[in-house]
N, C-alpha and C positions, 0 to 999 in steps of 0.2 A: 692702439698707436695713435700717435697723432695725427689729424685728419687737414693741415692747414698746408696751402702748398706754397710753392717757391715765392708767388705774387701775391700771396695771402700773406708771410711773414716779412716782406720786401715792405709790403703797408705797415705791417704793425713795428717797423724802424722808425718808418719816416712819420708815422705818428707819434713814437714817442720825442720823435725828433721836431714835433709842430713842424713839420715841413713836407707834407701832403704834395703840393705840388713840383718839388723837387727844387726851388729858387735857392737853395745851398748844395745841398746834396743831392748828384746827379742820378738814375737810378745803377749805370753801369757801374758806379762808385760804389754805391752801397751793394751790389749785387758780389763783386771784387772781396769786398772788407764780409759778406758773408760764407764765399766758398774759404776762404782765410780763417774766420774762428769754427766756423764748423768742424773743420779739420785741425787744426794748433790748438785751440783748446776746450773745444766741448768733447770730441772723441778722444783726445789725449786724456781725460779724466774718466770720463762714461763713455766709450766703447760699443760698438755692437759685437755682441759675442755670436761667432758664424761657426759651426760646424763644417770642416770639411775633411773628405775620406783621401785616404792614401791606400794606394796599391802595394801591401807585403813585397820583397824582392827578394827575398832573402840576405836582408841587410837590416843592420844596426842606423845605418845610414841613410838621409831622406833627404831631395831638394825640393825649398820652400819656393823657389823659382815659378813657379806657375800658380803659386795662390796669390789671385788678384788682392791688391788692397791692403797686404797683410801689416797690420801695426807690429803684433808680438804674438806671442804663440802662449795661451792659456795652462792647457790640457792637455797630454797625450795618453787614447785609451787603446789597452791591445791586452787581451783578444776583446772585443766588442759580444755586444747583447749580451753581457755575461753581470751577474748577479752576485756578492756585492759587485761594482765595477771595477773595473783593472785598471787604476789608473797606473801611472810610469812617471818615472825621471826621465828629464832629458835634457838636452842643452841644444841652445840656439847659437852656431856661430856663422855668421855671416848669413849664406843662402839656405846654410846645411842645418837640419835635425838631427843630432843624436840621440837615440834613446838606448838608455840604459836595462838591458835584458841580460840574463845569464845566456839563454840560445836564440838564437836570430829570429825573426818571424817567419811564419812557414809562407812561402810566397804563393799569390794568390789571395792571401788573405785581405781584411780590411783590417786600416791601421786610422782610428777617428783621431782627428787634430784638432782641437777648440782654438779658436781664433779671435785676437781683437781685432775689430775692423771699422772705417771710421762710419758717421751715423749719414746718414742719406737723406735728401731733398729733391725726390725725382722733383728736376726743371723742365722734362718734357712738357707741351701745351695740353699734350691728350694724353688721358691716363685710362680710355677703354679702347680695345681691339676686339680683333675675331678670330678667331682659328682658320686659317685657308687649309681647306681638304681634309680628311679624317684623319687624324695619327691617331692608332691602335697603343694599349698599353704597353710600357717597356722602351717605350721612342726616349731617347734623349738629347732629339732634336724637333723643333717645331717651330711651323710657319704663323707667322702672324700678319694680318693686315688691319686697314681702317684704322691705320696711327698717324700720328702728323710726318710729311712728308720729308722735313728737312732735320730729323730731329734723330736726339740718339740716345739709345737708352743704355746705361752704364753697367758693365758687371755689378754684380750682386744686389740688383735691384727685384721684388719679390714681383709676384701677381700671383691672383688666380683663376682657374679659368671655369666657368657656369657649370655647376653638374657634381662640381670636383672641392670637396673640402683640403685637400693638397694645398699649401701654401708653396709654389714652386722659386727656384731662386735662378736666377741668369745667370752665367757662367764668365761672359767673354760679353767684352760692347759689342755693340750691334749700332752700326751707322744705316738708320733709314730709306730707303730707295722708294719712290714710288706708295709711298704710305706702308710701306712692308720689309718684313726682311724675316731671317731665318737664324732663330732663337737656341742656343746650347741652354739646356736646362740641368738643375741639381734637385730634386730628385726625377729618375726618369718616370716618368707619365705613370701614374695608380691607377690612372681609369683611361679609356679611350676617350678621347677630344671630340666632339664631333665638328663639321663643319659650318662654321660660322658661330661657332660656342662663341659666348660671350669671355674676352678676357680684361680685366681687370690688373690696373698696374699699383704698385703699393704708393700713396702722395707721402709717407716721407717714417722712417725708425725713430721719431724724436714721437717722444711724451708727450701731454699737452703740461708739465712740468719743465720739459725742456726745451719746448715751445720757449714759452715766455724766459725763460732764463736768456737762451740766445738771441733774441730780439735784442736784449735787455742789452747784452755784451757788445751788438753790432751796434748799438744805438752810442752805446758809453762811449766806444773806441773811435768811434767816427767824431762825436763833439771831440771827445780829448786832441786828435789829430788837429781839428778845426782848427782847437783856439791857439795850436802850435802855428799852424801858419800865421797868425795873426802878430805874432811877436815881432814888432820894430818892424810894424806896417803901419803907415799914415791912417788913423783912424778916422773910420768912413761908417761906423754902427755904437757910436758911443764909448765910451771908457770903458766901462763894466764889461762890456757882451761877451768877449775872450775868457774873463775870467770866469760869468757866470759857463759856459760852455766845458771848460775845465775843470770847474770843482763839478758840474753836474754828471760830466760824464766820468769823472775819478770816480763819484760817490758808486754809479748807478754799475762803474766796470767791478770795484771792489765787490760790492753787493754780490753779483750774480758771479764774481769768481768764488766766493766762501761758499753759496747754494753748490754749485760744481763740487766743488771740493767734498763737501756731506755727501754729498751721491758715488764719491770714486769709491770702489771697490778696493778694500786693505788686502795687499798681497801677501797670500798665506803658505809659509813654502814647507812641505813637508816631505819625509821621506818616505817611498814607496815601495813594496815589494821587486823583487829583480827574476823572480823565478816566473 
């Protein structure tokens, strides 16, 4: 995954923007115009695709109400671990899952739901912790400390913690207290934590392919807007400067919107077994 973080790709804007020290573009600006195409159109095209389990009820019927995040709904597999795999029809209306079964699932069971969800830039400062106190395997809660105090780290952001090849995913934000706070986890604990285990937070689901595309889009978007205010403003940087600003960032948004595009996944819709 990409290894560049929130003020790692904030530079690589305002670089492309020859504007390092910020004397056009402020950074709350460009920080604004990044949580904006991250979401509208880089995940709206490339997506992270997030597994998440559903509890059988003995229903056809499922609400999507507690899956944080959720763009659209991929996948639905039922019964799980099963070989080839199960997949299902279903339909998404509103909050609600329908999946299309001849007999209801036997409740109890696990009902897996693939998920699009949008791509992440943890903006925490600190991206290593520690485990506070032992949690034993099976925990699907755990304390973490020695994180930045005032910070907060967002559902579905991954880590992992020293010891444990487990890639774990956050469940529910978590607002910081005191350097610490007390973590819902997806999956629960494969190995025991120890105390003070090293944890480690993911810096961000983008590529280093979509690294630089979005750089590319936040940089475009931001000239294009520029040279918009500049329109039947008393000129105070030359004639030209508006428009080179406008064809550069046209060019650079076009560019990196057709890259996007090549990378979106063609939706393939087929029909699945009901029994």
């Amino acid at each position: 995954m990409g290894k560049r973080t929130w003020a790692n790709l904030r530079d690589d804007v305002e670089v492309k923007l020859t504007d390092t020290g910020n004397a056009t573009f402020a950074e709350a600006t460009i920080d604004e115009y990044m949580k904006d195409i991250l979401v509208d159109e880089v995940s709206d095209r490339v997506p992270v695709e997030v597994l998440e389990v559903l509890t059988a009820t003995a229903s056809r019927e499922y609400s999507l109400y507690t899956i944080t995040n959720l763009l659209r709904v991929l996948d639905v597999e039922y019964k799980v671990a099963q070989w080839p795999r199960c997949w299902r029809n279903f339909k998404v209306q509103g909050y609600s899952l329908f999946i299309d079964l001849d007999d209801t699932p036997t409740a109890g069971n696990s009902i897996y739901v693939w998920c699009a969800k949008p791509q992440r830039i943890t903006e925490t400062s600190d991206l290593a912790g520690a485990v506070k106190l032992l949690h034993a395997a099976g925990e699907t809660d755990i304390d973490i400390d020695g994180l930045a105090a005032a910070d907060t780290i967002y559902a579905d952001t991954c880590f992992t913690i020293a010891g444990d090849t487990t890639v774990y995913r956050v469940t529910a934000d978590v607002a910081l207290a005191g350097n610490e706070g007390n973590f819902s986890i997806y999956p629960a604990l494969q190995a025991a934590a120890a105390d003070d285990a090293v944890v480690t937070f993911e810096t961000s689901t983008l590529t280093p392919e979509l690294e630089r595309i979005f750089s590319t889009l936040v940089a475009g978007k931001l000239a294009i807007d520029y040279a918009q205010t500049k329109i039947n403003v008393v000129n105070d940087s030359g004639v030209t400067v508006p428009d080179r600003y406008l064809n550069w960032g046209t060019l650079k948004w076009n560019e990196a919107i057709a890259k996007l595009e090549a990378m979106r996944k063609p939706r393939v819709y087929r029909r699945h077994p009901t029994s």
